[in-house]
C-alpha positions, -999 to 999 in steps of 0.1 A, spaced: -44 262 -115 -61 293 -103 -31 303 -78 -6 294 -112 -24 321 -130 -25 349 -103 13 344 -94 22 343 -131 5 375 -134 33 404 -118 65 379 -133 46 390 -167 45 425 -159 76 430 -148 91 409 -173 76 428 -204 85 462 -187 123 452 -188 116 439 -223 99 475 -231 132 491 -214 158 469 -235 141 471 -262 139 512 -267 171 509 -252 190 489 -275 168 501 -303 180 539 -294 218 527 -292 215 513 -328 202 541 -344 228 560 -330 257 537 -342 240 533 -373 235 573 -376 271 576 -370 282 551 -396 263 567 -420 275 602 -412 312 585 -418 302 570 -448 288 602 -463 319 620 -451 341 593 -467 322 595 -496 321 636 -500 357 631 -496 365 618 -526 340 637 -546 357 672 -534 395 660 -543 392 667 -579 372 700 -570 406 713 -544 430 702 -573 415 724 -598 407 751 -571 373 753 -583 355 766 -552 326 777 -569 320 743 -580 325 728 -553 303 748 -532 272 735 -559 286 704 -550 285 705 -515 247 718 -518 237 692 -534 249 662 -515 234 681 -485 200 676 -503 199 649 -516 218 631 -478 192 612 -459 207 626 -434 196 656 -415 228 680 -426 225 715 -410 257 724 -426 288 711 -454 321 733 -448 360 730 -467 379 750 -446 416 758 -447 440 747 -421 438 781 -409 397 782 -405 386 802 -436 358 785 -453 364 778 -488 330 768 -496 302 761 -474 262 751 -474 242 755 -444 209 758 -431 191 787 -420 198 782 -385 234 778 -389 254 806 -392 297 807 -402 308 818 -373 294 785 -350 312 764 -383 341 781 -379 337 777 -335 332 739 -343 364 736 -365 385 754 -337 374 732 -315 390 703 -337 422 714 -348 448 700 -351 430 666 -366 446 643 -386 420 619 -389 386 615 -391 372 624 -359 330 628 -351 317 643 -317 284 654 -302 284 685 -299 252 698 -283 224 685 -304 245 678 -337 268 656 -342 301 671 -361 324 653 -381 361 663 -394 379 654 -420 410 663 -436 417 663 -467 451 668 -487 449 683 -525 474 668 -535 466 632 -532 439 620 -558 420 595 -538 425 598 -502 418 574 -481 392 582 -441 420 585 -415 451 588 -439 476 614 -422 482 646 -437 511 668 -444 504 705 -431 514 720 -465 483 719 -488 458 709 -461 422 715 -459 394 699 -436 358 689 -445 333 698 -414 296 681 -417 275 689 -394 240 666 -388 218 672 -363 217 646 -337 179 635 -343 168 599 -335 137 589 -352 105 576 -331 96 548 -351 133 537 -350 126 521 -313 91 528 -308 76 501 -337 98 470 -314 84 486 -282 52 490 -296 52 453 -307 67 445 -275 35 460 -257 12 445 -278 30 408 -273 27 415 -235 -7 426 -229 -19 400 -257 0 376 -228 -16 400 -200 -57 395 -214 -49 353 -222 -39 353 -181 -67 376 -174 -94 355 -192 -77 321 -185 -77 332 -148 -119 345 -153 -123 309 -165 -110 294 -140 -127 312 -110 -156 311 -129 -149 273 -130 -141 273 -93 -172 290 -88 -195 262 -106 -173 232 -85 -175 253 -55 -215 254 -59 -218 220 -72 -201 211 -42 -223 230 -18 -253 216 -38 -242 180 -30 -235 193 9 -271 205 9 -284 171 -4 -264 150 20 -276 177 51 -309 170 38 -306 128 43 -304 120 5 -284 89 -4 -261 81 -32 -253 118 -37 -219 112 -51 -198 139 -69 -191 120 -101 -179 154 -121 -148 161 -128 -137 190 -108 -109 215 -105 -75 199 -92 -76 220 -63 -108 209 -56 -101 172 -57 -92 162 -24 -126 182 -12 -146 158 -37 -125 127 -29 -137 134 10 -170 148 3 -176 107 -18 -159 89 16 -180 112 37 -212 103 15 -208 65 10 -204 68 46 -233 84 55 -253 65 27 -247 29 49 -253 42 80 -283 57 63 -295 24 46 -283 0 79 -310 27 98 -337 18 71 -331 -17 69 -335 -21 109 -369 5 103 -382 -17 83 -372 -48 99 -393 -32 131 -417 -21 110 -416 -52 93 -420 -69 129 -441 -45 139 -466 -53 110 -460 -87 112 -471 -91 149 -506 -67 142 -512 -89 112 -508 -121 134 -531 -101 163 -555 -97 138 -556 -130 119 -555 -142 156 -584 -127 167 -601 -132 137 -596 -165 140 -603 -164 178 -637 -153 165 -642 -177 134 -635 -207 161 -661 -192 182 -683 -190 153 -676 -228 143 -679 -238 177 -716 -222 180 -720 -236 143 -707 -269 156 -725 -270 187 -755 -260 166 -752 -282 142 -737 -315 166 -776 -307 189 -790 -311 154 -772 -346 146 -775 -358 178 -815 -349 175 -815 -373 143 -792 -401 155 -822 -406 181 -847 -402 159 -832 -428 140 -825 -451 173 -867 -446 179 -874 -455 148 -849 -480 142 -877 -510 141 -892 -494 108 -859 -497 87 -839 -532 73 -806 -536 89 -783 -523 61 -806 -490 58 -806 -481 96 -766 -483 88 -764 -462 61 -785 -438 81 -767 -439 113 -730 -436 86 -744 -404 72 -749 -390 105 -715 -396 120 -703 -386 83 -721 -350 86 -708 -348 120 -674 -353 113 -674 -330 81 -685 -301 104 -654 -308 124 -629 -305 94 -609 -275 94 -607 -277 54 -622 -305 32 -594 -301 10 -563 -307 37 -527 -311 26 -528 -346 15 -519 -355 -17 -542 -382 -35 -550 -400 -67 -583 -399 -77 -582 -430 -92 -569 -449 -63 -594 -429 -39 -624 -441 -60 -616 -479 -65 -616 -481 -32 -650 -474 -28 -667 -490 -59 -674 -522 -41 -695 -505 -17 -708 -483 -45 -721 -517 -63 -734 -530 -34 -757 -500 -31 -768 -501 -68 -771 -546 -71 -792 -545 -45 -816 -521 -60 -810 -536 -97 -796 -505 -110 -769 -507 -136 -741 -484 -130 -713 -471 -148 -678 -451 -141 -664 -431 -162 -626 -411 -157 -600 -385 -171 -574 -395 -179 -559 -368 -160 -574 -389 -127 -548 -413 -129 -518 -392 -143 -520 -364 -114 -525 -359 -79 -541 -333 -60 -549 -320 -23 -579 -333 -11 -592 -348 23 -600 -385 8 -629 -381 37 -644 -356 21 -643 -362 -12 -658 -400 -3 -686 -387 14 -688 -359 -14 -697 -387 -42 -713 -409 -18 -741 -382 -8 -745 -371 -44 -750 -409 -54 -775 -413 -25 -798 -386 -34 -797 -399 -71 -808 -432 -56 -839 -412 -43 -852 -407 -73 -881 -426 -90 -879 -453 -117 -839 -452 -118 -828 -481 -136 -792 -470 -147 -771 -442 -130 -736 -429 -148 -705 -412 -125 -683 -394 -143 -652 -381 -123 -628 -355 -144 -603 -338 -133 -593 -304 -154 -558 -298 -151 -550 -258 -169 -515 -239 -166 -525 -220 -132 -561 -237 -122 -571 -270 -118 -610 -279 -111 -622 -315 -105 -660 -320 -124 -685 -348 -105 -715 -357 -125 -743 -386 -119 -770 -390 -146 -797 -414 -139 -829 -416 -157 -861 -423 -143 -891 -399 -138 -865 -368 -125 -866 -346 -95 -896 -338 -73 -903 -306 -60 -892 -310 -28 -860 -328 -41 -856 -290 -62 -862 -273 -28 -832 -295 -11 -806 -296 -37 -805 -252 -30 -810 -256 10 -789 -236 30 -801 -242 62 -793 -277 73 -807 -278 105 -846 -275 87 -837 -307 67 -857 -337 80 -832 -368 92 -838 -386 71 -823 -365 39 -793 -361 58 -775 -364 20 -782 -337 15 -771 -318 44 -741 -339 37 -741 -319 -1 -749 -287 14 -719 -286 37 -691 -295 15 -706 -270 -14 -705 -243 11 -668 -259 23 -659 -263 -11 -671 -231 -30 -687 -256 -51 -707 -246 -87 -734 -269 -88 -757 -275 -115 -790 -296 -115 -807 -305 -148 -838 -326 -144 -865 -336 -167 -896 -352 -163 -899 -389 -180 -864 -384 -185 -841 -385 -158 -819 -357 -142 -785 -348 -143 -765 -332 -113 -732 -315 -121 -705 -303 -94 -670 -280 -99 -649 -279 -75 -619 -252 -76 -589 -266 -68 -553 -252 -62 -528 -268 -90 -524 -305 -95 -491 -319 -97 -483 -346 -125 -471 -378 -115 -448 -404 -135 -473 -428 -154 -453 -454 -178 -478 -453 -212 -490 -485 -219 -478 -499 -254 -513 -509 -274 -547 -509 -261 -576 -532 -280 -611 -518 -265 -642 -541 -274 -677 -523 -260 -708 -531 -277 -723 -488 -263 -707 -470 -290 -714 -439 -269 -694 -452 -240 -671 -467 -264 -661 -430 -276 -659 -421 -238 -635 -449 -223 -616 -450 -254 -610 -408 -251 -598 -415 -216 -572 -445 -224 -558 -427 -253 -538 -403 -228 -525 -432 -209 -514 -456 -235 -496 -451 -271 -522 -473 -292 -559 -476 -285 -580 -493 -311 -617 -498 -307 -645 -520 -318 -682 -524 -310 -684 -560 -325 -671 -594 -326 -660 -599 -356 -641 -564 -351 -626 -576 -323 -612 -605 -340 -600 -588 -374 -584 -561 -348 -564 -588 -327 -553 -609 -357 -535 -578 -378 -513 -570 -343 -506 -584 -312 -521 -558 -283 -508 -557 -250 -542 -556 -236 -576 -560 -245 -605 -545 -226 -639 -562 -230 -669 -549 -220 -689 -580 -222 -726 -579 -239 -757 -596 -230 -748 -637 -227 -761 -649 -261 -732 -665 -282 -714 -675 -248 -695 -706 -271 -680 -683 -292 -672 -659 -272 -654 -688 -251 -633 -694 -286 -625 -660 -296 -610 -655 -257 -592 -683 -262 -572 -673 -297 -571 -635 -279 -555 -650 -248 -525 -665 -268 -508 -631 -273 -526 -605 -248 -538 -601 -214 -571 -596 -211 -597 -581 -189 -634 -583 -194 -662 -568 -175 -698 -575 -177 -730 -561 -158 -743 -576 -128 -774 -593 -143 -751 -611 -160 -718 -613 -149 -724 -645 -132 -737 -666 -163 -704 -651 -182 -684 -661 -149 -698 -698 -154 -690 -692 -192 -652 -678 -190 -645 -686 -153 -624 -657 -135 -616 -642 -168 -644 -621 -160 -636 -596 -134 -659 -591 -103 -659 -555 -100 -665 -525 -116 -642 -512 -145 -617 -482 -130 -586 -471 -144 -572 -476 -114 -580 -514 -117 -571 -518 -150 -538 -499 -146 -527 -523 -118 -535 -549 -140 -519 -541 -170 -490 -528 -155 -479 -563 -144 -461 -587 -171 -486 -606 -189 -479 -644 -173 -469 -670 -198 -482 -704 -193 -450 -716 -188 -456 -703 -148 -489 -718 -147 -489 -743 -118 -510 -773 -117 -516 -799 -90 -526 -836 -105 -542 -857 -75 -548 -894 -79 -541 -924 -62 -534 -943 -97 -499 -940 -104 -503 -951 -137 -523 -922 -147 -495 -901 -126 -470 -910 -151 -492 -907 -178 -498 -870 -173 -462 -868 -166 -455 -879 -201 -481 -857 -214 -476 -823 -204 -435 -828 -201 -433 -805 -236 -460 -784 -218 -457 -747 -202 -467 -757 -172 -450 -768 -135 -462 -800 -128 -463 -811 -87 -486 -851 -80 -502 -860 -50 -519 -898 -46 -539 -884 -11 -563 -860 -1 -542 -851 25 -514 -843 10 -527 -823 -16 -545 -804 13 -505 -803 29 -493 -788 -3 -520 -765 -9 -512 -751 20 -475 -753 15 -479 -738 -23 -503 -715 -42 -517 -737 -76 -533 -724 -106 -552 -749 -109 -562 -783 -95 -567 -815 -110 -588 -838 -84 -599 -872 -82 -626 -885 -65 -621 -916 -54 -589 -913 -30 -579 -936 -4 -581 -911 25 -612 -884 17 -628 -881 -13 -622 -851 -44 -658 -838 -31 -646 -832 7 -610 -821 -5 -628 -796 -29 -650 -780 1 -624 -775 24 -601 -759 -2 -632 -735 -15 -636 -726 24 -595 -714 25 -588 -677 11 -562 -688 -13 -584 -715 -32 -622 -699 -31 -616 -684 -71 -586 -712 -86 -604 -735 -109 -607 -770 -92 -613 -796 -121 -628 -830 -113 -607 -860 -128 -632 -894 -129 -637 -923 -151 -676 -917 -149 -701 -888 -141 -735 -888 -142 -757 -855 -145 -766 -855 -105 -729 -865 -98 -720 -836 -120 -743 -813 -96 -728 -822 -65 -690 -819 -80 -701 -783 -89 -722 -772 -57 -687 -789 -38 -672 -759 -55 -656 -778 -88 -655 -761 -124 -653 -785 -147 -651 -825 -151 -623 -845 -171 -633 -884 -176 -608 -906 -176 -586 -923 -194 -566 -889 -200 -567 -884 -239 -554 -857 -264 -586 -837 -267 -591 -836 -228 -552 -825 -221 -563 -796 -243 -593 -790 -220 -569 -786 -194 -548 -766 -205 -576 -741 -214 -585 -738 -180 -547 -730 -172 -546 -705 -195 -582 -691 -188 -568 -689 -150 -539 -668 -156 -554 -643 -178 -575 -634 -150 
């Protein structure tokens, strides 16, 4: 654009020069055609004015005339002459600087006219023309006789006025350099424009000279300077991946390079922590190693099952010292991890007549978390020992919760016992650090002290004299992970402690859609009779009213699976009472969930085995229970019912005693000493049975005794114990 404007610049000069040229030119030639014309018109025109004056021969008159067309002519006359043919001037008006003699040297010049003629003479411009007398309205180049002629000589000076052609030239000039400035300026703009690309461009050179990436010239520049900014964007996209290609392999070394120190590091510092562990380890196994043969000297002074315990918290510690983290990577349920180890928890608390309870979250049984099952066994275990050390404990409570938040998750262990409370000393060893200054035989707590240091446990002891203590532990852990848990339908909860009522019931209310609750019978009853519940819980009280208990479970069992639980001191009178209704270990939602997630059995899949060699009776009981629920199989022999025993797995057995082979008493021992048989209800089926005969059928391991002959209100009784059987 710039070069358009510069070359269009001298084709404009030029061109309005010739324009100035033509113009004045053909302005100039104009005014003297028009001058001309108008010098012929005023001749023309004088012409006829003067005829009348030459007809009368008034010459006077005609020379006022002629003086006063010459003034008021617009055009410059200098002088107005009638001559005669031969040259005399008839009458005549001239300026001051014309004189006769050059009018009469211009009409010799032009004789002999006979028509109009105009010339240039010098600077005037002189016009002739004749005119006859005689004819009363002549006409501009009419020919005239020679007798009676005369000839009318104007003379006008030949002066072209400025303004004529100088106004279009002048307008012509103004046009042009009007044109001329627009180029100028337009050409001003555009170097100046130039200039700004040409420095953007050299700003966007500096940048890429100087490394910077992306430095793109997005503006719109100057045609001319296109192709420079289409290059200068390949050259910087370019140079923009190579530069980012270099970066990314810098960092990836860098990356590399950081990564390897990091590992050096964390290598040596874990080069260093090993070394510390091992020391620690070695430390700590002298220490254990010190106690197990203390223990092994002193082995005489302790019972059996003590020394055992001892010598299993030993290897326990040991092993804990050796964990690289309690809580590992394997994912557990608490509620599985802690049924496993009730039985031995009872064993530990029967034997010293303490009653113990378990409470859980709900959250136990509906997540899962990382945790070495180990540790977290030996965790409870120690903290349950040391309670045990206290004084005058007659009931101790566990309480296992896990606390599941949106980021955290932290698992809560409690034991309250009551008793007298803590000692000193035992205040002194909950908050040792030092391990290796416990004696051997509180190797619990060593056993605590590890895993809270492990752990980054927050514990809490609470302890009051006459009143029992309470010990509290929180353990951070990382985020559990929910697990799929199908809700059970309806709950019916019986538990005569309202405050553990409250408790339990809190906890089953997340894992079923209905819980109701009661603290008494007649509760219970009123409850189960308004809607059927999938499953009723029992928490059996002291054995008082065992009779009607024994009918209320019966109505219950019709329409719900149920599960009781009673304490040790009395779970074996209410075993006696309810049989294996009555469940031999401790409540756990882990228990109770495998329990009530299988269909509640129907007595229709209750098996029963008659045995008895009468086959009257046989077909008695055939024709009895053939309307009944229940899957008959008859055997006339002891040893075929031991055969089929074997062969098939009964509810429950109804024995004779007097068989032809062995006797009901042996047949009941040997099936109490197989796996299968030591818990399934083994009913005796005689005509008599005296009170000492009654022992020795129940210490052979029998239930009950049916007398014969086989009668309405003893079929019942039998299939009570069928359906007792199955609800277990």
């Amino acid at each position: 654009m710039l070069n358009f404007y510069r070359q269009l610049t001298l084709p404009w000069l030029v061109a309005v020069s010739l324009m100035l040229v033509f113009t004045a030119t053909w302005y100039q030639y104009e005014a003297k055609l028009q001058q001309r014309a108008q010098v012929q018109q005023f001749s023309a025109a004088l012409q006829l004015a003067v005829a009348p004056y030459l007809a009368a021969r008034n010459y006077q008159a005609l020379g006022n005339h002629l003086g006063h067309a010459s003034a008021v002519s617009s055009l410059p006359i200098q002088a107005i002459a009638l001559l005669s043919s031969s040259g005399t001037i008839l009458a005549a008006t001239q300026a001051d600087n014309v004189s006769e003699q050059s009018i009469q040297q211009q009409y010799l010049a032009s004789q002999n006219v006979t028509s109009y003629q105009l010339q240039k003479v010098d600077h005037l411009l002189v016009s002739v023309q004749p005119v006859s007398a005689l004819q009363l309205t002549p006409t501009v180049n009419m020919p005239i006789d020679n007798s009676g002629q005369f000839y009318l000589l104007i003379m006008v000076e030949y002066k072209l006025a400025f303004a004529v052609w100088l106004l279009p030239m002048l307008v012509v000039f103004i046009f042009g350099s009007i044109v001329l400035i627009w180029i100028r300026n337009a050409l001003a703009q555009q170097q100046l424009l130039q200039q700004v690309d040409i420095s953007l461009v050299a700003h966007k050179l500096r940048q890429l000279q100087q490394g910077q990436l992306n430095c793109r010239i997005d503006e719109q520049l100057m045609p001319d300077l296109e192709p420079i900014k289409q290059s200068f964007n390949a050259l910087s996209e370019q140079y923009s991946a190579h530069q980012i290609s270099l970066q990314q392999q810098i960092s990836h070394q860098e990356s590399k390079l950081e990564t390897s120190q990091l590992s050096l590091v964390e290598t040596s510092n874990h080069t260093k922590k090993l070394q510390q562990q091992q020391a620690e380890y070695q430390h700590y196994l002298a220490y254990c190693i010190k106690n197990l043969q203390l223990v092994c000297q002193q082995k005489s002074g302790f019972e059996a099952a003590e020394l055992a315990q001892l010598v299993s918290s030993q290897l326990t510690l040991l092993k804990l010292l050796a964990l690289d983290s309690p809580l590992g990577t394997e994912k557990l349920q608490l509620t599985a991890v802690v049924a496993e180890q009730l039985v031995e928890y009872q064993t530990w608390f029967n034997a010293k007549h303490i009653k113990f309870y378990l409470f859980e979250a709900a959250a136990n049984a509906s997540h899962t978390i990382n945790f070495n099952p180990f540790a977290l066994n030996a965790l409870i275990a120690a903290l349950l020992q040391v309670t045990l050390r206290n004084v005058a404990v007659t009931e101790i409570t566990l309480r296992i919760e896990l606390e599941v938040n949106d980021t955290v998750s932290s698992l809560n262990i409690s034991v309250v016992s009551d008793g007298e409370g803590l000692s000193a000393r035992q205040r002194q060893l909950f908050d040792a650090d030092d391990i290796t200054r416990l004696h051997w035989q509180e190797v619990d707590y060593a056993i605590l002290a590890v895993l809270i240091k492990q752990l980054h446990i927050t514990k809490q002891v609470y302890s009051l004299e006459g009143l029992g203590c309470t010990s509290k532990l929180v353990i951070p852990l990382p985020l559990a992970e929910p697990i799929s848990l199908k809700p059970l339908s309806s709950i019916l909860l019986f538990d005569a402690d309202t405050e553990h009522l409250q408790e339990r019931k809190q906890a089953l209310a997340d894992l079923a859609t209905q819980v109701t609750y009661c603290s008494d019978l007649a509760c219970l009853e009123f409850n189960a009779e308004q809607a059927s519940k999938d499953n009723i819980i029992i928490f059996l009280p002291p054995p008082v009213t065992l009779s009607l208990w024994q009918q209320t479970l019966e109505k219950l069992a019709k329409n719900s699976k149920i599960h009781c639980y009673a304490s040790f001191d009395s779970i074996e009178v209410w075993q006696q009472a309810l049989g294996h209704l009555v469940q031999t270990e401790l409540f756990s939602l882990q228990s109770f969930l495998s329990n009530a997630a299988s269909d509640t059995i129907s007595p229709s899949s209750t098996k029963l085995l008659v045995v008895d060699d009468n086959q009257t009776n046989l077909a008695f009981i055939q024709v009895l229970l053939k309307d009944k629920p229940i899957e008959l199989t008859l055997a006339s022999a002891g040893q075929e019912a031991l055969a089929l025993c074997q062969q098939h797995q009964f509810d429950v057995i109804l024995l004779d005693i007097q068989l032809p082979d062995i006797n009901g008493i042996e047949v009941a021992k040997q099936l109490r000493a197989s796996d299968n048989y030591q818990h399934i209800p083994i009913l005796a089926f005689t005509a008599h049975a005296l009170q000492h005969e009654k022992a020795e059928f129940i210490a052979a391991g029998m239930n009950d005794v049916i007398l014969k002959p086989l009668q309405a209100d003893k079929l019942q009784q039998i299939l009570q114990w069928c359906t007792l059987n199955k609800l277990a």
